[in-house]
C-alpha positions in Angstrom: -83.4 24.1 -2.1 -87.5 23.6 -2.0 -88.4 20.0 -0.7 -90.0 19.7 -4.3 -86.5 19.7 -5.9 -85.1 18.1 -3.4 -87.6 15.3 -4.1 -87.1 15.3 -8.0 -83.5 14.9 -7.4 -83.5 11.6 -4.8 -85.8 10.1 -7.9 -83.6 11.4 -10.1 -80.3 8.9 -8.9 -82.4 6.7 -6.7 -81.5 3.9 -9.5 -84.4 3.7 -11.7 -82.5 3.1 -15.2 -85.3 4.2 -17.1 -87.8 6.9 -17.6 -90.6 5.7 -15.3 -89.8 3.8 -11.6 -92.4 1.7 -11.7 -92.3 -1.4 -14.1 -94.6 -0.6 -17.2 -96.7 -3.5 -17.6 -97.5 -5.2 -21.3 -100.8 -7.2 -22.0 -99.0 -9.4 -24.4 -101.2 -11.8 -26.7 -99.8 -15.0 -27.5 -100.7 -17.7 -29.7 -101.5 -20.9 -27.6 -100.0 -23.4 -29.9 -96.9 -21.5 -29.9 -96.9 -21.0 -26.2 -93.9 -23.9 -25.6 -92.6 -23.7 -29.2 -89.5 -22.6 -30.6 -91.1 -19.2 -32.1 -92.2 -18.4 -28.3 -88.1 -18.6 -27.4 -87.3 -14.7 -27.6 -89.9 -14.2 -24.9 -88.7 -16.8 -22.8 -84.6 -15.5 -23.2 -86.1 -11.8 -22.4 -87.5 -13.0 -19.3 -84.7 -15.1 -18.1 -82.2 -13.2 -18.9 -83.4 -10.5 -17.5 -83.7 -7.9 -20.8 -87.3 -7.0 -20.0 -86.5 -6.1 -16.4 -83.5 -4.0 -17.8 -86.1 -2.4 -19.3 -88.7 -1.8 -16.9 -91.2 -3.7 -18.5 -93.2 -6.5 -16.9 -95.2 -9.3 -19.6 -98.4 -10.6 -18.8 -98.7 -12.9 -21.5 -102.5 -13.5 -22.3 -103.1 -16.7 -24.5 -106.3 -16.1 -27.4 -107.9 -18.8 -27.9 -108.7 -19.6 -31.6 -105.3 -19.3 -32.7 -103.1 -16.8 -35.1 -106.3 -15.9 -36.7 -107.9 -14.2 -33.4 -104.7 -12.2 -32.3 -105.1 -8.9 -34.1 -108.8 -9.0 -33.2 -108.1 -9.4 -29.8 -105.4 -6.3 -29.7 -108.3 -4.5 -31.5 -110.8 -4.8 -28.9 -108.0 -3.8 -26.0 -107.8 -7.0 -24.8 -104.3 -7.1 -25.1 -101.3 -4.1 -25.7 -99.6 -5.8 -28.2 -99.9 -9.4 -29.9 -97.6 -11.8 -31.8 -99.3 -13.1 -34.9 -98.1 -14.4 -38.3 -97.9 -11.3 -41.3 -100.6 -11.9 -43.7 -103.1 -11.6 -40.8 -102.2 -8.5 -39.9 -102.4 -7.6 -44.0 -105.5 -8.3 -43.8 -107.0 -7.0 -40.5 -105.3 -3.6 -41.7 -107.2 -3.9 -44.9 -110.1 -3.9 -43.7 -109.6 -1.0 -40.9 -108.0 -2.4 -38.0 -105.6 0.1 -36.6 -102.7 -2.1 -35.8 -99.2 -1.7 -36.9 -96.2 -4.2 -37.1 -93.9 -2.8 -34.2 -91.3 -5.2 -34.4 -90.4 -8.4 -36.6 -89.5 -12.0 -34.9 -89.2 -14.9 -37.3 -88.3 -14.5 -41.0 -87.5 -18.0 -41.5 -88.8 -20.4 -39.9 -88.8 -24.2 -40.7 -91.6 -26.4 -40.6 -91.4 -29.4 -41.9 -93.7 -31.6 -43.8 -94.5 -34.9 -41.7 -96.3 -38.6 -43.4 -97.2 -41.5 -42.3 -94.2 -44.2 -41.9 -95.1 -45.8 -45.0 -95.3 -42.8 -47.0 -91.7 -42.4 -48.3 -92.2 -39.7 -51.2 -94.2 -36.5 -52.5 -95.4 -38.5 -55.2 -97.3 -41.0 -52.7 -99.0 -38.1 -51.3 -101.6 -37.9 -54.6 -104.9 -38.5 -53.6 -103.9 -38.4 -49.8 -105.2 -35.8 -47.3 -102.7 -32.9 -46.0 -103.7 -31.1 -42.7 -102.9 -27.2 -43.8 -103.6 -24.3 -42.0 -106.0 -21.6 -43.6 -105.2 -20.3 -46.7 -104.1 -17.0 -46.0 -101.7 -18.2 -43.5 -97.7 -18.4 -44.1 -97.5 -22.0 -43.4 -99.4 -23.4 -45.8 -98.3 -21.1 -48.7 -94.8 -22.1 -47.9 -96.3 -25.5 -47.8 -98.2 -25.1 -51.1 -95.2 -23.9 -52.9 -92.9 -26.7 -51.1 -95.5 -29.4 -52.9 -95.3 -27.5 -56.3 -91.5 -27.7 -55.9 -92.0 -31.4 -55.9 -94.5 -32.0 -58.2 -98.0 -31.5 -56.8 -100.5 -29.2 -57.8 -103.9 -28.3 -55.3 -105.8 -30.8 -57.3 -103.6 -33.4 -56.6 -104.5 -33.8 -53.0 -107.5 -33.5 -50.6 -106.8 -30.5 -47.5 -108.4 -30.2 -44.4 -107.5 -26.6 -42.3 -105.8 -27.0 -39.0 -105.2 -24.1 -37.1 -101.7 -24.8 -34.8 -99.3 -27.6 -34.8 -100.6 -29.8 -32.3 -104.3 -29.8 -34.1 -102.2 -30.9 -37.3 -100.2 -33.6 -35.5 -102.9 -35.0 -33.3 -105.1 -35.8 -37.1 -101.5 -36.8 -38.4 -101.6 -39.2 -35.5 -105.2 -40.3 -35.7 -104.6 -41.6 -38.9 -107.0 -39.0 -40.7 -104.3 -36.8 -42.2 -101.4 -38.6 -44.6 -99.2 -35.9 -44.0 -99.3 -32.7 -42.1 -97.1 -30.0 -41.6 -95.2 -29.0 -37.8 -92.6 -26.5 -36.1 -90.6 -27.2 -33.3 -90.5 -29.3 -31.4 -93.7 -31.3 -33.2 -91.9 -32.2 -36.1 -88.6 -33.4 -34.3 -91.0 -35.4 -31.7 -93.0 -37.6 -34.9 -89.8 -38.0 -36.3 -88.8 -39.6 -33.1 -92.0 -41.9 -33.2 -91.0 -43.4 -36.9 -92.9 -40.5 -39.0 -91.4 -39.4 -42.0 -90.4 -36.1 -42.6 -90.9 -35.2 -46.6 -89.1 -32.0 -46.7 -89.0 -28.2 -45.3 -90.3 -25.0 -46.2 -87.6 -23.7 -46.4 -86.8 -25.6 -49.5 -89.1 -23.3 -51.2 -89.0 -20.4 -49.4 -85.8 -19.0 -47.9 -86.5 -16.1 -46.5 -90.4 -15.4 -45.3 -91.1 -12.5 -42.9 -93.6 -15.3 -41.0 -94.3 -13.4 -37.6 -94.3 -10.0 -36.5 -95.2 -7.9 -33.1 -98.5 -5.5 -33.3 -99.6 -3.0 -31.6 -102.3 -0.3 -32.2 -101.3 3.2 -33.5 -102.9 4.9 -31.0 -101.7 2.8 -28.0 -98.0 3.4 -29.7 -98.1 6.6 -30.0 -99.8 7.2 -26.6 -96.8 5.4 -24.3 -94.1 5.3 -27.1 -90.9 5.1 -24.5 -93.0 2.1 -23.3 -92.6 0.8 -26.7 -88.8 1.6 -27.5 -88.1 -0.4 -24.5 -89.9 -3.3 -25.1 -88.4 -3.5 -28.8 -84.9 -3.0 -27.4 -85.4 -6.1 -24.6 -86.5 -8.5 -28.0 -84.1 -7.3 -29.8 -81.5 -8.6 -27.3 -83.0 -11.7 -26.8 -82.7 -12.5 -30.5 -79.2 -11.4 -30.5 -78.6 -13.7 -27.2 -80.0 -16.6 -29.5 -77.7 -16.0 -32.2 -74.5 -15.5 -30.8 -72.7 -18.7 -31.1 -71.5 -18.3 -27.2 -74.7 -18.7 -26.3 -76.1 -21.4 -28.7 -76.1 -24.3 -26.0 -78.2 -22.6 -23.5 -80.3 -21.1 -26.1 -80.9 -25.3 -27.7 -81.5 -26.0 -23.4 -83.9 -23.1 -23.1 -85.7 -24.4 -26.7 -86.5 -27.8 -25.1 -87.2 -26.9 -21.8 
């Protein structure tokens, strides 16, 4: 036996469970507002419980600044290897030549519920008032935009100002500027707490909305696509870790830590 075979074969069982020894290390571009949110869990339950390092795969999470609207910009310019950011961006980066591809969904559903001022107690109170939304494209405010319809509001009825993130909505919410605002976790759950008064959820109008996906570029796919399998099979893990009902107390601890 040559000491080139010989070699192969220590590396071989010398307990590397995957294809490559050395962790494979993923630029990943996050969202600062969602950085502590409940959307930002799956990473979180990866990490901890230990599916990314099952997997070989190390996550240097990279925070864009500007928000949802910067992430598939960022992953076009190398920046980062892949990026979380909310579907219709990526539509329209795609549409107008970005080479990024949805790799993986994360939340379909999410709720985000629509927060007033303590004395506002109805949708009809809210005509002539100012709503914090976020840009027009985005998934929140069309869920939001729909949700208002639902109740009997149509755009001319109120005034809009675009926040980008829930803690930019709740801060003008808080200020007094905004009469009502929409928030995610934990956001809407904290105002609640402080006496705010929470109108409704999207999900009222919108059951099922693919609101987030994971993007990477084609060529960067196709380039290290093991890489890529075993990063999809770590979140897909974590998401079934947050689902099973065994594990729904650690996954609500892990939420609010």
């Amino acid at each position: 036996m040559t000491l080139r075979i010989l070699i192969l074969l220590i590396a071989a069982i010398g307990g590397c469970g995957s294809a490559w020894c050395e962790p494979a290390t993923l630029r990943f571009g996050q969202i600062p507002s969602t950085a502590h949110a409940v959307s930002s869990l799956y990473l979180f339950v990866a990490q901890k419980q230990g599916f990314f390092a099952r997997e070989n795969i190390a996550i240097e999470a990279i925070q864009i600044p500007g928000g949802t609207g910067n992430m598939v910009a960022a992953l076009d310019r190398g920046e980062v290897d892949v990026t979380q950011t909310a579907t219709p961006y990526l539509i329209q980066a795609v549409l107008k030549g970005s080479p990024a591809a949805a790799i993986a969904g994360t939340t379909a559903n999410p709720i985000y519920s629509l927060i007033a001022k303590p004395d506002i107690q109805s949708f009809a109170e809210l005509k002539g008032r100012l709503i914090g939304l976020s840009l027009p494209i985005d998934t929140i405010s069309i869920s939001m935009r729909k949700l208002l319809v639902l109740k009997g509001l149509g755009d001319a009825d109120y005034r809009v100002k675009e926040l980008v993130g829930s803690p930019l909505r709740a801060t003008c919410l808080k200020s007094g500027e905004c009469d009502a605002v929409p928030l995610g976790q934990p956001e809407d759950l904290l105002a609640v707490k402080e006496g705010y008064r929470r109108l409704g959820i999207s999900t009222e109008a919108v059951a099922s909305f693919q609101f987030e996906v994971i993007a990477a570029r084609r060529d960067f796919s196709q380039r290290h696509a093991d890489i890529m399998i075993h990063f999809v099979r770590a979140l897909a893990d974590a998401f079934r870790y947050i689902r099973d009902p065994a594990h729904r107390d650690d996954a609500a601890k892990a939420s609010s830590s």
